[in-house]
C-alpha positions in Angstrom: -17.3 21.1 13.2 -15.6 19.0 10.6 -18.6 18.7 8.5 -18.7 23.4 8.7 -15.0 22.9 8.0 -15.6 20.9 4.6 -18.3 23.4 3.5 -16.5 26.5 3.9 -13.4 25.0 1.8 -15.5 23.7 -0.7 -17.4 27.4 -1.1 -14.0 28.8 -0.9 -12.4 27.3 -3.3 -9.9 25.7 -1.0 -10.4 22.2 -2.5 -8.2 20.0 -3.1 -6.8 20.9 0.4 -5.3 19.0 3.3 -6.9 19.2 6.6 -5.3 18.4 9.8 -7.2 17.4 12.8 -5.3 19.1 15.9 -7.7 17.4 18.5 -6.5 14.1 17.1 -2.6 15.0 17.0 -2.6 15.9 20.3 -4.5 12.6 21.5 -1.6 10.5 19.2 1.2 13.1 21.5 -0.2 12.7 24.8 -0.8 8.9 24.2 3.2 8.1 23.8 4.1 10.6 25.8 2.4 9.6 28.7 3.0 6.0 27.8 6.7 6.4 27.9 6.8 9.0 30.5 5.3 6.9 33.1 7.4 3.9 32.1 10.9 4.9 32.0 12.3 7.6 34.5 14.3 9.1 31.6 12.7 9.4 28.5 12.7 11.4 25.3 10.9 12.3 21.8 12.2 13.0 18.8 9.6 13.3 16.3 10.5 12.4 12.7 11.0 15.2 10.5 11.2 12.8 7.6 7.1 11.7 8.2 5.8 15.3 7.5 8.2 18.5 7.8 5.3 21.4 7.6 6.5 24.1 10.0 3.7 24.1 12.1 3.7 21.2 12.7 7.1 20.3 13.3 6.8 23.7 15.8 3.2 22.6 17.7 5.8 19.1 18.5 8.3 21.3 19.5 6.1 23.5 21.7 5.2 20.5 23.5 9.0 19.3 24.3 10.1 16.7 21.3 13.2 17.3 19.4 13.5 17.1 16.6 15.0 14.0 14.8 16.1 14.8 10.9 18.1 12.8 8.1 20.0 15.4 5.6 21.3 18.4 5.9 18.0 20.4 4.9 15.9 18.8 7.0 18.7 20.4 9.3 18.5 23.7 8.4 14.8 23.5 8.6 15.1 22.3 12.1 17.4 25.5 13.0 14.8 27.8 10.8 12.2 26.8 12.9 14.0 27.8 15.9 15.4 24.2 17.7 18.8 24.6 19.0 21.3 22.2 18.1 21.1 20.5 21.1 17.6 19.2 20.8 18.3 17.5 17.2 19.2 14.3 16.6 20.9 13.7 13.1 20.6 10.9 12.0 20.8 9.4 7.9 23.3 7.7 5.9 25.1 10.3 3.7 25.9 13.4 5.9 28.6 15.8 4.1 31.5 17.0 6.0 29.9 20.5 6.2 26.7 19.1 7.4 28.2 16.6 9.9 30.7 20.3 11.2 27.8 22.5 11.5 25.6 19.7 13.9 29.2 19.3 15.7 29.6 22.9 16.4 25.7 23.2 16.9 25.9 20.7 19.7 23.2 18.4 18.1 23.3 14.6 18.8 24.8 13.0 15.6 24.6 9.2 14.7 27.6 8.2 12.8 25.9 5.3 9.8 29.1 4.4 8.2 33.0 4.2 8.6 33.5 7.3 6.3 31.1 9.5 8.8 33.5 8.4 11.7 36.7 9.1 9.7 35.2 12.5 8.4 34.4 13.5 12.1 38.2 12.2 13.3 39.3 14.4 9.9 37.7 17.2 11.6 38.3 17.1 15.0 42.4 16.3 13.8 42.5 19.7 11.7 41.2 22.1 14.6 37.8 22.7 12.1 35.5 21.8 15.3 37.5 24.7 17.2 33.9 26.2 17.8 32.6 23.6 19.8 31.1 24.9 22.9 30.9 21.3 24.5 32.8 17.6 23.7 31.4 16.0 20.1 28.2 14.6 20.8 28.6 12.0 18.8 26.5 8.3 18.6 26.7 5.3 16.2 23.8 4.0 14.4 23.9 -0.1 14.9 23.6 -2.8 12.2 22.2 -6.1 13.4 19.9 -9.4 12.7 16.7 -9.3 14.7 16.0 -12.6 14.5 12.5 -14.2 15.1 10.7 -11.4 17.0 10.6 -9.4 13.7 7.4 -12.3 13.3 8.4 -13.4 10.0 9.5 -10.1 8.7 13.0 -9.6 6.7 15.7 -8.7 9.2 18.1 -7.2 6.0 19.1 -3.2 6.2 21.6 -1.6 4.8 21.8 1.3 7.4 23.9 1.5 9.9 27.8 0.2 11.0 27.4 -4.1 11.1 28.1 -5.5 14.2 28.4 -9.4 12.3 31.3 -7.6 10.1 32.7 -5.8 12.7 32.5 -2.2 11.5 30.8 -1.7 15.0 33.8 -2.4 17.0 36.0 -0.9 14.8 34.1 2.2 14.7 34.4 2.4 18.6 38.3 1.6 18.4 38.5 4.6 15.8 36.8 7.3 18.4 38.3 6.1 21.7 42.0 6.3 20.2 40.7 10.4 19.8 41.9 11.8 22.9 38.6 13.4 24.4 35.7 11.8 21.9 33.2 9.8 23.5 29.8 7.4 22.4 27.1 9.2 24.4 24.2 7.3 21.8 23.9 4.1 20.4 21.0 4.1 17.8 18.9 1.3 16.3 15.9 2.1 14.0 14.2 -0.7 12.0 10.8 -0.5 10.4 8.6 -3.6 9.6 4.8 -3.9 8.2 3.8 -5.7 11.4 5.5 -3.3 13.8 6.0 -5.8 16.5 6.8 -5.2 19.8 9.6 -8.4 19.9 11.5 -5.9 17.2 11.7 -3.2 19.2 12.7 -5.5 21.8 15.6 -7.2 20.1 16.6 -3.2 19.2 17.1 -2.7 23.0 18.7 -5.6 24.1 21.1 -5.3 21.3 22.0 -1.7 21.5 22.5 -2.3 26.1 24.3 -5.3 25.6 26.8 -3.8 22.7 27.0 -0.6 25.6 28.1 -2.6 28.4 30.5 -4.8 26.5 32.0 -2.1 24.2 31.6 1.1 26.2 33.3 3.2 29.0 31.4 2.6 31.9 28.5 5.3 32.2 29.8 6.4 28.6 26.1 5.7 26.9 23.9 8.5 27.6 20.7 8.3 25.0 19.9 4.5 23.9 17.7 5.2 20.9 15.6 2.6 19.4 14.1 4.7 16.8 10.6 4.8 15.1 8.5 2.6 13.1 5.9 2.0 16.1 2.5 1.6 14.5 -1.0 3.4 15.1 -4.1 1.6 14.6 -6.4 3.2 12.2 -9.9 1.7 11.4 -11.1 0.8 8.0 -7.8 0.2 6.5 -7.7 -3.7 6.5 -4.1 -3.3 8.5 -3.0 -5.8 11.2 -4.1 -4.8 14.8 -0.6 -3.1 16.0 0.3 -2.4 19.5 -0.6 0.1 22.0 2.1 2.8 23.2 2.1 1.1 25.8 2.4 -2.0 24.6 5.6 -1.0 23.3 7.2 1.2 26.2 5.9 -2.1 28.3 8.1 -4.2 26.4 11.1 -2.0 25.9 10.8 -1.9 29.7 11.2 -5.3 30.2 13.5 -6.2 27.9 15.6 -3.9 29.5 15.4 -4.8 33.5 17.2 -7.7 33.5 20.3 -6.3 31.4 20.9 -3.1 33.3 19.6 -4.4 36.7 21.1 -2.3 39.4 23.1 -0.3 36.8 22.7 3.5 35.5 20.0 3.4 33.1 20.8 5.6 29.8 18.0 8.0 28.4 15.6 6.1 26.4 14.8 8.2 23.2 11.9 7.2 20.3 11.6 9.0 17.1 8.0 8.3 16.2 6.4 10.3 13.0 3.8 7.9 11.3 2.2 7.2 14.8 1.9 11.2 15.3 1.1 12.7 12.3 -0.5 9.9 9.7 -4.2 9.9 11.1 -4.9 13.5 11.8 -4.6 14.5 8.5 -7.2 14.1 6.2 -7.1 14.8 2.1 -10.2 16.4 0.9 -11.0 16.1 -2.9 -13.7 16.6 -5.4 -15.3 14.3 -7.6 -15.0 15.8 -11.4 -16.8 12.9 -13.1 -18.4 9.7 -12.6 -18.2 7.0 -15.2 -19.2 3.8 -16.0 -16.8 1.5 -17.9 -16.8 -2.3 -18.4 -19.6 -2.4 -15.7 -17.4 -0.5 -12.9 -18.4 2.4 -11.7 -15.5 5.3 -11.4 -15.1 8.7 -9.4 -12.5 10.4 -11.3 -11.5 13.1 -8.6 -9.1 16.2 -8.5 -6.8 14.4 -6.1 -4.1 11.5 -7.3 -1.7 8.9 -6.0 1.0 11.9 -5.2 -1.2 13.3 -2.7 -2.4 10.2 -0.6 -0.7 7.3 -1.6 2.9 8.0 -3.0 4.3 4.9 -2.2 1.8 3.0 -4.1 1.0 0.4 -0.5 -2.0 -2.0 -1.8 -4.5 -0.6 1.3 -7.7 1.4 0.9 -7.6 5.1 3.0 -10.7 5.4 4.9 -13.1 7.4 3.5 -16.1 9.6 4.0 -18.8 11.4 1.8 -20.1 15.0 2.0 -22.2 17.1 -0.5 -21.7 20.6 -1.3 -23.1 22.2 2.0 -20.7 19.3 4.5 -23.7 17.2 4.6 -22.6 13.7 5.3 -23.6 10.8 2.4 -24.6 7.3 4.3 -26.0 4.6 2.4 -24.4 1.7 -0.4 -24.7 1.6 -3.6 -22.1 -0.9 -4.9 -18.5 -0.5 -5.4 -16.4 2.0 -6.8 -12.7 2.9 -8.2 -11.6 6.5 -7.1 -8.9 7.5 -9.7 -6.8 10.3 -10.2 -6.2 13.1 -12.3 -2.4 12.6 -13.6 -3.5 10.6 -16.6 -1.7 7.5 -15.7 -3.6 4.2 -15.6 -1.9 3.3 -12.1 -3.1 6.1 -10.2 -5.7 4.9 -8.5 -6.7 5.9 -5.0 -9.0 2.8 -3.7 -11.5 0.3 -5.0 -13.5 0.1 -2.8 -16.3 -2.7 -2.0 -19.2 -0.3 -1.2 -19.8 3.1 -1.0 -22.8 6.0 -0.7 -24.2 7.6 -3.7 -21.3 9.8 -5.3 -22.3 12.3 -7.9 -19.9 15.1 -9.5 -18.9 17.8 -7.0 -19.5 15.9 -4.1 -16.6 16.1 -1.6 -14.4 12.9 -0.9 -12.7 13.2 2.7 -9.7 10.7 2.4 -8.5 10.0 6.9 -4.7 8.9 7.7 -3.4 11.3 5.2 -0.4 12.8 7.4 2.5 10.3 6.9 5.0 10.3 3.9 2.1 12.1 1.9 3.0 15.9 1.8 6.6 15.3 1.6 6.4 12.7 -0.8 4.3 15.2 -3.1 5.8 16.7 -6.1 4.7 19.0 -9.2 3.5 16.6 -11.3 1.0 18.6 -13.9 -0.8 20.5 -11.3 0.5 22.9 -8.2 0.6 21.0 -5.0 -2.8 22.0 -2.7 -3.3 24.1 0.6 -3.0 23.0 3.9 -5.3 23.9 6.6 -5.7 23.1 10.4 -8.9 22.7 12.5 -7.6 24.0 16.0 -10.7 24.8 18.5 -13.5 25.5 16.3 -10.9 28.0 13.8 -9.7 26.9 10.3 -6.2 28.2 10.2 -4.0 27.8 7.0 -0.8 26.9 7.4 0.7 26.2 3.3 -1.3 28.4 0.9 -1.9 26.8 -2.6 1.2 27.1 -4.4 1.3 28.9 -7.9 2.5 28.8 -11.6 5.0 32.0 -10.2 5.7 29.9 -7.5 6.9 26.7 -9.5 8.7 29.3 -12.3 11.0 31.3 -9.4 13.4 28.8 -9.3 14.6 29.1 -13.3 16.2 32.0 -13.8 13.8 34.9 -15.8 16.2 35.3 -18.7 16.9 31.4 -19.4 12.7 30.5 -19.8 12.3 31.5 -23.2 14.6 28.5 -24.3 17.4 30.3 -26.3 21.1 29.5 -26.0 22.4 33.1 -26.8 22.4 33.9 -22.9 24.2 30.4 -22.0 
């Protein structure tokens, strides 16, 4: 089917396109759904609207019970666009305006406060009567700042997110909110990603965010102990460490956990995956324009570029297939090859890669784990951004159209494009 799929883009004209795999997204859903389900008897996702925000997607994760976790104020509104009430977001991020951080308070959303200006602004608020529309008590959380230590396996324990425990903005953000007659800490929120994505970090996350609870907190107060996302997803071909399973890391949380809260009330355990969701079952499909020979090195110059697939520049090859025209798959090796882009920058380079089948011009290159911090990283850099389709039970459904020169020109106003000043 995948192989009918890349044909009848190609004929269509629908390349350079995205192509997401649903049969794989749902496998990555059910695998940490089920892993943490079974683990801990209260347990909830919130995927990362940050990782990839198209609305179907961020709807199929909703259909299937995850709220939605988001990081600005538009990210926000898209959440309320596609239909998620307030109280299945979590809003987190480190610069929140007043309006933003009213609008999640009236909406009933969970909102982790990241700095002592959030919590004043929320005290500012609450003080005035603005939050008079609340329907329930602030739902309000604090997003922790702490060392993790050795179980990071080497990795830099430094952030700059978050209210420091070590400087005592922690406590003093607590003291702040429980001298407000009626305001509570229902969440305590930890998120920290590292390229090895051990489990020991997400266990020094836990321990650190119960043992702040139970020393800082009301009894009972903490309702949702969030240890964010960052959990990795092993992908094949990509010369990655091995990461652990799901669960791997609900195991570990698990018993991290035990010992601290014992025979006490166990909060809701939340996890705000994205990358482990939505990078693998995307793929980017592109065409090969040229093929040159320079210096001895063979190129692929292709109709794809380091915007589209790799936008944070990371030093790893995507895994890659081969089809001709009519979705034929191309096996074989003949030598290596540099797959470059078409921005007409020396750095964009998609992959060198040691070996690969015989390319020739208009050949299709099928680039796998194209989902995360690829489609939202993209911008209009000398051509319109491509189409986005999904392979759901044997259908190819588009779900982003190509955009358009009208599209990119409806955001200047008509009589200010012809560059005069008369009109200013």
């Amino acid at each position: 089917m995948f192989n009918d799929a890349i044909k009848r883009l190609a004929d269509e004209g629908e390349v350079p396109a995205y192509l997401l795999d649903v049969e794989t997204l749902q496998s990555n859903y059910r695998d940490f759904q089920g892993a943490f389900g079974t683990t801990f008897e209260k347990f909830c996702m919130a995927y990362s609207y940050k990782t990839n925000y198209v609305p179907w997607l961020c709807k199929w994760m909703h259909r299937q019970g995850a709220l939605a976790e988001v990081v600005s104020g538009m990210e926000y509104q898209l959440a309320r666009e596609f239909g998620v009430p307030g109280e299945q977001i979590i809003f987190n991020g480190p610069a929140k305006k007043k309006s933003e951080i009213l609008q999640s308070l009236e909406d009933g959303a969970v909102i982790n406060l990241d700095s002592l200006q959030e919590v004043e602004s929320v005290l500012g608020l609450v003080a005035t009567g603005l939050c008079k529309n609340l329907a329930q008590s602030p739902r309000l959380g604090l997003r922790l700042n702490f060392a993790l230590g050795g179980n990071l396996g080497g990795e830099s324990s430094c952030s700059h997110f978050g209210l420091s425990i070590e400087d005592g903005e922690a406590d003093q953000a607590v003291e702040m909110l429980h001298a407000s007659p009626g305001l509570s800490i229902i969440s305590l929120h930890g998120h920290r990603s590292t390229p090895q994505r051990h489990v020991g970090g997400f266990q020094s996350i836990a321990e650190c965010l119960a043992n702040f609870a139970l020393s800082r907190l009301g009894e009972n107060e903490l309702q949702y102990l969030n240890v964010g996302g960052g959990f990795g997803r092993n992908v094949a071909g990509m010369g990655l460490p091995h990461f652990p399973s799901a669960s791997d890391y609900a195991e570990g949380i698990a018993t991290s956990l035990g010992p601290i809260y014992n025979d006490r009330r166990w909060p809701t355990i939340v996890i705000e995956p994205g990358l482990c969701l939505a990078g693998s079952p995307f793929y980017f499909l592109s065409q090969v324009q040229a093929i040159k020979v320079i210096g001895g090195e063979r190129y692929a110059i292709l109709d794809a570029s380091f915007h589209n697939l790799k936008p944070s520049l990371h030093r790893f090859n995507l895994p890659i297939q081969v089809f001709n025209r009519n979705g034929e798959k191309i096996e074989g090796d003949s030598g290596p090859i540099t797959m470059a882009g078409y921005t007409c920058m020396e750095s964009d380079i998609l992959g060198r890669y040691d070996s690969s089948p015989e390319i020739n011009s208009g050949d299709i290159i099928a680039f796998a784990n194209a989902g995360a911090y690829t489609i939202v990283f993209n911008p209009q850099f000398i051509r319109e951004r491509p189409p986005i389709f999904a392979l759901l039970e044997g259908r190819i459904i588009q779900i982003r159209r190509r955009e358009t020169v009208p599209d990119i020109l409806q955001l200047y106003p008509e009589d200010r494009r012809d560059g005069g000043l008369e009109t200013a």
